[in-house]
Structures are given as structure tokens and as C-alpha cells.
C-alpha positions as CSV (number, residue, x, y, z in Angstrom):
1,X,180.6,153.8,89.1
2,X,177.4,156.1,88.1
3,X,175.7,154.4,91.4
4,X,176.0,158.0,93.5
5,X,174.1,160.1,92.0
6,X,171.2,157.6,91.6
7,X,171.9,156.9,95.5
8,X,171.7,160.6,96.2
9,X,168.2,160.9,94.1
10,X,166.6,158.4,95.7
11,X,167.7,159.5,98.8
12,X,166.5,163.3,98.0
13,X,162.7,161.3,97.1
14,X,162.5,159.3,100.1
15,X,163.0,162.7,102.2
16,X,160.5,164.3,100.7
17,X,157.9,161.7,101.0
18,X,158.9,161.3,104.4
19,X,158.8,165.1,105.7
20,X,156.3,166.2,103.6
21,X,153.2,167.2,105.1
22,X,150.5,165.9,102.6
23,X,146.5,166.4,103.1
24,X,145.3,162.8,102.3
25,X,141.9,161.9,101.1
26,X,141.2,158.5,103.3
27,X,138.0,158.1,101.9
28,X,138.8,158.4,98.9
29,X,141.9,155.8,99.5
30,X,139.1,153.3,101.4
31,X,136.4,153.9,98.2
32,X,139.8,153.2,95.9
33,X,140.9,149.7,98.3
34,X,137.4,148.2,98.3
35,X,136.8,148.9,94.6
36,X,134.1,151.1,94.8
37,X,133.6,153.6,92.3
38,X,134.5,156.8,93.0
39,X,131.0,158.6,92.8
40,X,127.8,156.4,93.0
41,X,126.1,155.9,89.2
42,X,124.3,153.6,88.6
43,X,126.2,150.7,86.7
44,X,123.4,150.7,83.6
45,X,123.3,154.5,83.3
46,X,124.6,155.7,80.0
47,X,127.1,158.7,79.9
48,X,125.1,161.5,78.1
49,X,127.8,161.5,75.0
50,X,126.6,157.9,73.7
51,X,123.2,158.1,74.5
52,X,122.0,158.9,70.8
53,X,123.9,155.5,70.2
54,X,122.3,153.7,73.0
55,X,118.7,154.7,71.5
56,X,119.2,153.6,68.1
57,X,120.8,150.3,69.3
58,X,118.0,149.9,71.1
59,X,115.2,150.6,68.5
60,X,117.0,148.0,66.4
61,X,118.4,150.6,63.7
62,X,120.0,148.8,60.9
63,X,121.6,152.0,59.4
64,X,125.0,151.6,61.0
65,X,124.8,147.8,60.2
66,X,124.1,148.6,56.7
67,X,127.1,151.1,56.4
68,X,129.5,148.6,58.1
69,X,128.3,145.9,55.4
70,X,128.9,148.2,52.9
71,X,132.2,149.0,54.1
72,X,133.7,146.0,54.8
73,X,131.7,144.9,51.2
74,X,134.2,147.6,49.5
75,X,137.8,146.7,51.6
């Protein structure tokens, strides 16, 4: 018992998908299948909001080492 209405939803869902008439993005579905990124960076570029962080971690800047010491000094 219960199993007809679950029938009849799946049923409803597979209609749809079938009759639908969808607009699909095969380059987008090839880019997704071969693993490529979806838009071309390059893989070393740093997104804009942690580039402060990427500078001082660069320059060797102990201040957020310092902090975590004192931190985990404290805990």
C-alpha cells in the first residue's frame, strides 16, 4: 500500500523530462565531461578577495604566525 502515489509521481517526472522542450548548453556539458573548467583562468591566478593574503604570505609576514602562537599559547 502507499506504492501509487509514488508510482503516479514518478510517472508525472518522467513525462516532463521526456516532453519538455529544454535549450541545452552542449558545450557547456562537453567542457563539464572532459573536466575542464568552466571559463579559462589560469590555475595560479589568485581570486582578487585573497590577494592581500597571497602578498603577505609571500613577503614572509610573521604577523598572522605570531597571532596564531599567541592564540593557541592562551587555549
Amino acid at each position: 500500500m502507499g506504492r501509487g502515489r509514488a508510482k503516479a509521481k514518478q510517472t508525472k517526472v518522467a513525462r516532463e523530462l521526456k516532453y519538455r522542450s529544454v535549450d541545452t548548453d552542449f558545450s557547456s556539458l562537453e567542457r563539464e565531461l572532459r573536466g575542464q573548467p568552466p571559463h579559462e583562468e589560469p590555475e595560479d591566478s589568485i581570486p582578487e578577495a585573497y590577494a592581500d593574503l597571497a602578498e603577505e604570505y609571500e613577503h614572509g609576514s610573521s604577523t598572522r604566525e605570531d597571532d596564531y602562537e599567541e592564540v593557541r599559547k592562551s587555549g
